[in-house]
C-alpha positions in Angstrom: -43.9 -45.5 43.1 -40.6 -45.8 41.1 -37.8 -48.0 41.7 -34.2 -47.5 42.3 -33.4 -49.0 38.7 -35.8 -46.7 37.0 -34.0 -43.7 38.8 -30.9 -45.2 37.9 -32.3 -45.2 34.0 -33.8 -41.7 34.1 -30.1 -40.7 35.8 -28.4 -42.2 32.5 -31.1 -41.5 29.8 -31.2 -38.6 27.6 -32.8 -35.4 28.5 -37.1 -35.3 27.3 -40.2 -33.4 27.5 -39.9 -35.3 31.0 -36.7 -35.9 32.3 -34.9 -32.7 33.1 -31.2 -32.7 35.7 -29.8 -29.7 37.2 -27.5 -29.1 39.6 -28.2 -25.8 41.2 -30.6 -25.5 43.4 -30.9 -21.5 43.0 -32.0 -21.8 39.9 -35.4 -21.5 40.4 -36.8 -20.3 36.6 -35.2 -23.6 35.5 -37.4 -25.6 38.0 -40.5 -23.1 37.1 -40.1 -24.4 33.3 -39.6 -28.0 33.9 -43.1 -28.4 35.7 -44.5 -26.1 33.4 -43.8 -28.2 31.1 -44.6 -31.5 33.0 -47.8 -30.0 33.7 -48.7 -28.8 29.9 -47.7 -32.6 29.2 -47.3 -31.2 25.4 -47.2 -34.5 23.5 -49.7 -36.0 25.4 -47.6 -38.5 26.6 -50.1 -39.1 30.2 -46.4 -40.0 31.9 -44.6 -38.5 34.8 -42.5 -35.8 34.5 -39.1 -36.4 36.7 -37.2 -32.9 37.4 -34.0 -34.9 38.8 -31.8 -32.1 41.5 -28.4 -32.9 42.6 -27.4 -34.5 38.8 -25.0 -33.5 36.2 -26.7 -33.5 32.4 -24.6 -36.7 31.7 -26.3 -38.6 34.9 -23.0 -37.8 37.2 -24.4 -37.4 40.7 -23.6 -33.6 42.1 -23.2 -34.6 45.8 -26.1 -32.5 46.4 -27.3 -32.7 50.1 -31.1 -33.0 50.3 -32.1 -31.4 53.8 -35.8 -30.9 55.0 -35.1 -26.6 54.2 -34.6 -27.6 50.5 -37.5 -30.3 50.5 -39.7 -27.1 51.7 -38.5 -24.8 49.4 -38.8 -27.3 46.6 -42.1 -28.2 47.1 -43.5 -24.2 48.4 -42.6 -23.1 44.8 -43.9 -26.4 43.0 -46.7 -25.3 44.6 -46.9 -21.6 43.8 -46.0 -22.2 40.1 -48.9 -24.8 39.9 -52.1 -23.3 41.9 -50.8 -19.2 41.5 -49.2 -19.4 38.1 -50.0 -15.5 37.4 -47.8 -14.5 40.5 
């Protein structure tokens, strides 16, 4: 589980191999490449990848308003990109 502070760190820390903000919520190949790439864990790192919605790439909250149609949507294509990768 992760805290409130370390949200409030990833908000404020540079971007990484896994911390990635965006504001939009349409962009979905931005979202496909960020757990891609959490997935592939590159470095080898064995941490948690955080794709962070509703932030500004210097940590600035977006106002973005999380309802349970974008929680779905979210997680249906986290789910298509990870168990149908070739679709």
């Amino acid at each position: 589980m992760i805290t409130k502070d370390e949200i409030q760190e990833l908000l404020h820390s540079t971007e990484t191999y896994r911390v990635e903000r965006t504001v939009s919520t349409g962009d979905m190949d931005k979202f496909q490449e960020a757990i891609c790439a959490f997935a592939n864990d590159m470095p080898n790192s064995r941490k948690n990848g955080y794709l962070i919605l509703g932030a500004h790439d210097d940590g600035r909250l977006s106002g973005l308003r999380v309802t349970d149609d974008l929680l779905k949507k979210i997680s249906a294509f986290a789910a298509m990109v990870i168990f149908c990768p070739s679709q």
